[in-house]
C-alpha positions in Angstrom: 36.4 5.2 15.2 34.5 7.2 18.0 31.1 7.7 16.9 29.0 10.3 18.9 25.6 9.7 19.1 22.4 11.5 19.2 20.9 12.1 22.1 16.8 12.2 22.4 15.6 10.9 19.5 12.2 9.9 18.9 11.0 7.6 16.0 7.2 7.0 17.6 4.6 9.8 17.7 5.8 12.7 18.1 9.0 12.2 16.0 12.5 14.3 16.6 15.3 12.9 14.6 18.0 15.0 13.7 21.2 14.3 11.1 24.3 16.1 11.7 25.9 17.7 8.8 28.4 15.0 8.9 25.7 12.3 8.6 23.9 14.2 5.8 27.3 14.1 4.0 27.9 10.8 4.2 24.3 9.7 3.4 24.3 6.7 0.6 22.2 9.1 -2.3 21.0 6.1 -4.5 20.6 7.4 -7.6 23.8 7.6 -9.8 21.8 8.9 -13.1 18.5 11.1 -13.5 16.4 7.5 -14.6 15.8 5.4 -12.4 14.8 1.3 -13.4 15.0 -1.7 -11.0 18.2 -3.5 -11.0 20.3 -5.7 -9.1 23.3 -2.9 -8.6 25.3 -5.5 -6.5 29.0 -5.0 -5.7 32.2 -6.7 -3.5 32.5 -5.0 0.2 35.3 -2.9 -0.8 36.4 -0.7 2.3 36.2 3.3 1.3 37.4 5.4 4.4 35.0 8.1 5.7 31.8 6.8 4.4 29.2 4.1 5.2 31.6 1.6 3.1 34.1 1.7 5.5 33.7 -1.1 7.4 31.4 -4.3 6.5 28.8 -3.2 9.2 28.1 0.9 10.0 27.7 2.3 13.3 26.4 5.5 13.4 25.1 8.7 15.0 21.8 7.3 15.2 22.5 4.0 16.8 21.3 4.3 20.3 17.7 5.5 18.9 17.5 2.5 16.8 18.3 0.3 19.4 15.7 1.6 21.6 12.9 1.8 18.6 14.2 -2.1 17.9 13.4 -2.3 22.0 10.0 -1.1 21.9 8.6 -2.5 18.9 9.6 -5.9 20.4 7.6 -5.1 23.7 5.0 -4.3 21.0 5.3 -7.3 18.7 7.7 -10.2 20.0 6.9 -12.0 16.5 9.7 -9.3 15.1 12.1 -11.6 15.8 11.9 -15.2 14.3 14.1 -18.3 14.8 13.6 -21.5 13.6 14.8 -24.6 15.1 17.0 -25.6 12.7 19.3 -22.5 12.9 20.4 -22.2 15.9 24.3 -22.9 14.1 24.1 -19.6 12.2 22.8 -17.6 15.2 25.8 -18.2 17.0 27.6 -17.7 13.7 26.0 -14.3 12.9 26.5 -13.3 16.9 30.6 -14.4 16.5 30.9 -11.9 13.6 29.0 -8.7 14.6 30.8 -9.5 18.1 34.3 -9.2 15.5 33.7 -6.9 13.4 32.0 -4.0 15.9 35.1 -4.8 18.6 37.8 -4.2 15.4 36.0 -1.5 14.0 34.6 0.5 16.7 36.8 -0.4 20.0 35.8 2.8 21.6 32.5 1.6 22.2 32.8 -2.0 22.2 35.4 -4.8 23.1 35.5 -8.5 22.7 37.7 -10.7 25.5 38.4 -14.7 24.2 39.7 -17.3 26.7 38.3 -20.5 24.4 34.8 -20.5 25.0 34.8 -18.0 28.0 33.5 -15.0 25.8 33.3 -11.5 27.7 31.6 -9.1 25.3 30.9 -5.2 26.4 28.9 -2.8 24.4 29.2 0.7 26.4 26.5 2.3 24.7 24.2 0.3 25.8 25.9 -0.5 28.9 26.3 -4.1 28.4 28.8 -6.6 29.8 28.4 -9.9 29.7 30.6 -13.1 30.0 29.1 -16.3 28.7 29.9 -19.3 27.1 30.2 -19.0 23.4 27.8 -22.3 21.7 25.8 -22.4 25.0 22.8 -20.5 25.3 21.5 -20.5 28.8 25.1 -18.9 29.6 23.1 -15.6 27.9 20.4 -13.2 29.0 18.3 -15.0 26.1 18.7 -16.6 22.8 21.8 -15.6 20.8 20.2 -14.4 17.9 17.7 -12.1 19.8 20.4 -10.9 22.3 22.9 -10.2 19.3 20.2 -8.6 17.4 19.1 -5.8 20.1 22.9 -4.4 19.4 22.6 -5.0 16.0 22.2 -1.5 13.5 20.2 -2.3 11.3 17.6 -5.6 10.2 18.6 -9.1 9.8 17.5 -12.5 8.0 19.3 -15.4 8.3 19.3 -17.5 5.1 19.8 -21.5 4.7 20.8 -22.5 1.9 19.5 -25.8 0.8 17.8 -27.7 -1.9 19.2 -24.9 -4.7 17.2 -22.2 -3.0 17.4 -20.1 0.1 14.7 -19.6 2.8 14.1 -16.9 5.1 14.3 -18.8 8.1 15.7 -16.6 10.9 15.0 -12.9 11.0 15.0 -9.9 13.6 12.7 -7.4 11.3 11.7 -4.2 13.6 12.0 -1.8 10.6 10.9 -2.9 7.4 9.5 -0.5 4.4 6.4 -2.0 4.2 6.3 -5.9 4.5 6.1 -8.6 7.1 8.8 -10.9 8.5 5.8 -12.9 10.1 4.3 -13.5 6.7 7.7 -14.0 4.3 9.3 -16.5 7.4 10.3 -19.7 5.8 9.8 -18.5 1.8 12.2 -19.2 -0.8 14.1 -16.3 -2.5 11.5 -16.4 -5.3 8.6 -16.1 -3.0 9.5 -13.1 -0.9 10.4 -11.1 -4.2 7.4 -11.7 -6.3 6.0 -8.4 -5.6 8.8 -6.4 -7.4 7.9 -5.3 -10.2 9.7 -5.6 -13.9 10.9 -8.6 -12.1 8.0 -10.4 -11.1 7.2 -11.8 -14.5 11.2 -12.3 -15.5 12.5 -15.7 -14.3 16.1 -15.0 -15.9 16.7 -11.9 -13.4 15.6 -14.1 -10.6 17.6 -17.3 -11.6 20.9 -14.9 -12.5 20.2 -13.2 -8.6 20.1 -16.5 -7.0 22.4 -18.4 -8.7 24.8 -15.3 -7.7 24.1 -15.4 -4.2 24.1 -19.1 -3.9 28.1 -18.9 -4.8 29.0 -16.0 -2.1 32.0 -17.4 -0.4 33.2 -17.1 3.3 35.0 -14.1 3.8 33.9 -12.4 0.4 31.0 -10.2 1.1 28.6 -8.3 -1.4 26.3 -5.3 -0.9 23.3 -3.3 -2.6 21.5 -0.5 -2.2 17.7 -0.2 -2.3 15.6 2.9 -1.8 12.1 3.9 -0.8 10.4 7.2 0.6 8.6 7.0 4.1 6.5 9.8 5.7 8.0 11.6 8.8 11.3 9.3 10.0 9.3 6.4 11.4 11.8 3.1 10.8 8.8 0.8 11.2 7.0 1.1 8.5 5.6 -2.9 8.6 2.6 -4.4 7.8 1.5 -5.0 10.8 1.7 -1.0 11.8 0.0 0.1 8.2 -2.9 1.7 10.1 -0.6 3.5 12.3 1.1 5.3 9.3 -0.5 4.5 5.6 -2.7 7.3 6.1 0.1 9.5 6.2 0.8 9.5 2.6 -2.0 11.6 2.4 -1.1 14.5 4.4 1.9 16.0 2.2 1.5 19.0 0.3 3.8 20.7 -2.1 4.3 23.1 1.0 5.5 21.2 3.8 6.8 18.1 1.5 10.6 19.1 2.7 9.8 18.3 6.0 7.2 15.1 6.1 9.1 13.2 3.0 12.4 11.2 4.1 14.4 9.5 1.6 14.7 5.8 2.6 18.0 4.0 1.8 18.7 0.6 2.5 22.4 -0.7 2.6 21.8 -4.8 2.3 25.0 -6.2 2.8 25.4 -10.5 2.7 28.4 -12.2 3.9 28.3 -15.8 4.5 28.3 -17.4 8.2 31.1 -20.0 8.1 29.9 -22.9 10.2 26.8 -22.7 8.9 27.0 -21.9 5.7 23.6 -19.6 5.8 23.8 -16.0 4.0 23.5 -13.2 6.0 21.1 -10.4 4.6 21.8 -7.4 6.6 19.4 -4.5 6.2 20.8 -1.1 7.5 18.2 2.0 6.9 18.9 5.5 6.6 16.4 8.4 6.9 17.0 11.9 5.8 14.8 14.3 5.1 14.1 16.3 1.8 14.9 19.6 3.8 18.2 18.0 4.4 19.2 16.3 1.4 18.4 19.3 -0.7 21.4 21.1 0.9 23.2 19.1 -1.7 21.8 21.0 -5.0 23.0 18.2 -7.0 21.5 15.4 -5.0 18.2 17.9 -5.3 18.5 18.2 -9.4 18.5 14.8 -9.8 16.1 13.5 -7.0 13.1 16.0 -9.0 14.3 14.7 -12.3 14.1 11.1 -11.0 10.5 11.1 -9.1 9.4 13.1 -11.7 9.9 10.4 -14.5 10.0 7.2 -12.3 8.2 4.6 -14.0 4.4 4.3 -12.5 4.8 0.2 -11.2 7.7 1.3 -9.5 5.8 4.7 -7.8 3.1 2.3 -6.7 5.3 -0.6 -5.7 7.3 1.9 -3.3 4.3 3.7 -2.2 5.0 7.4 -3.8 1.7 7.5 -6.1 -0.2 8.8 -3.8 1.7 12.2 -3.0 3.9 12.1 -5.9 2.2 15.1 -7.7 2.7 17.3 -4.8 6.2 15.9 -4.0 7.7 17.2 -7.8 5.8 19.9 -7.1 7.7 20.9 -4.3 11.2 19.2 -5.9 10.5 21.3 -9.1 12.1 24.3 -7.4 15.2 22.9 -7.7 15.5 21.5 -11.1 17.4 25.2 -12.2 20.0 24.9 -9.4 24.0 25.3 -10.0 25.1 22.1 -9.3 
């Protein structure tokens, strides 16, 4: 599948992001009823042509911008990108299958060459060719997690798995919605969801989660999606940056609310590595912007009715509260449209 990408794009400052209408069509709308509550929503990888389900790991339009906003938030914060000793297996496990699946799945833009270990791995949008020597690391520009990573659409933890539990031990976060791979870095699954609310204080939903992830098998991926709103289409919204962009929550009106508020979608998709035996937890982020997504009336009908009676934890866990009045507000317009 060709994939033409955007050229120019800007996620710092000044921001210009654009989404074709081919990317607006396929974005994942997260919201299959007006009410929205907190669940698990967790399904197989199932291939469905022409969408961002088609292949276990999308590659899209917007590719090249993310790799150069993952580029300079490293030169920023080298911390965004954690490995810890003890996984150095899974790294090369999670750089053998992105290597697969893009070169299958995208051969246009990148191709995979296997002699035994004598790897030679080309990524043209990024104009990268390399040949090194697959388990040995200093036959690499850098460490195999970080140099898979920087081609890699979208964030990634590495999980082990061990003692019943598994522990964020490996991670390449440059664009998280709101939270800190320096602080969650070694936590158990329980840890790093505490904060979620309607969950936080229900051990069964936690146990039922785990226990299901604990039994993915090789070769027999699952997927979610999770949703957020973020002002403007900045992709790191961290902890670490809050003072670059919390006070932006305050600057939306119920004028220009189509504009500065983008829908947030996360696909998280976790396949297990097979040497290793570590989950992957894959973390691919779309932006679009209410101006956008209300070209699809029914999207709009049900995004108003949706904000407009989302429970208040949940507003305040995702950060909404603040402009929500003016957000409906402006989404209110819509409400009456022919679906």
């Amino acid at each position: 599948m060709t994939v033409q990408f955007n050229p120019n794009e800007n996620m710092h400052d000044q921001f210009h992001y654009h989404n074709s209408a081919k990317a607006i069509a396929r974005f994942p709308f997260p919201f299959p009823e007006d009410q929205y509550m907190y669940s698990v929503n967790i399904e197989p990888v199932v291939s469905r042509p022409d969408s961002i389900f088609e292949h276990w790991f999308d590659v899209d339009e917007h590719y090249v911008t993310d790799m150069n906003e993952r580029r300079l938030t490293l030169e920023q914060d080298p911390k965004r990108c954690i490995v810890m000793p003890h996984m150095r297996q899974a790294s090369w496990d999670f750089l053998e299958m992105v290597m697969l699946r893009y070169a299958e799945d995208y051969p246009e833009h990148f191709q995979l060459e296997r002699d035994g270990l004598n790897w030679h791995w080309v990524n043209q949008p990024l104009n990268i060719d390399v040949h090194f020597i697959f388990g040995q690391a200093d036959s690499l520009p850098m460490e195999p997690f970080e140099f898979i990573s920087r081609q890699f659409q979208g964030d990634v933890a590495l999980l082990d798995q061990r003692d019943g539990d598994l522990f964020m031990d490996t991670g390449m976060i440059t664009g998280p919605a709101d939270w800190s791979l320096n602080f969650d870095a070694g936590m158990s699954f329980k840890q790093w969801h505490a904060p979620v609310p309607k969950l936080a204080h229900n051990l069964g939903v936690f146990e039922r989660a785990l226990k299901f992830l604990l039994n993915i098998q090789v070769g027999q991926p699952y997927r979610r999606l999770n949703w957020t709103m973020t002002i403007n289409p900045r992709m790191d919204t961290s902890s670490e940056t809050y003072h670059l962009w919390g006070h932006e929550r305050g600057l939306v009106t119920a004028e220009n609310a189509g504009e500065l508020v983008h829908l947030r979608v996360e696909l998280q998709t976790m396949p297990r590595l097979a040497r290793s035996n570590a989950l992957l937890f894959s973390i691919r982020t779309y932006l679009i912007s209410l101006n956008d997504l209300t070209r699809n009336p029914a999207w709009a009908k049900r995004l108003y009715r949706v904000i407009r009676d989302l429970p208040e934890p949940i507003a305040e866990y995702k950060g909404i509260s603040e402009y929500r009045e003016p957000l409906v507000q402006w989404l209110s317009q819509f409400d009456g449209v022919d679906e």
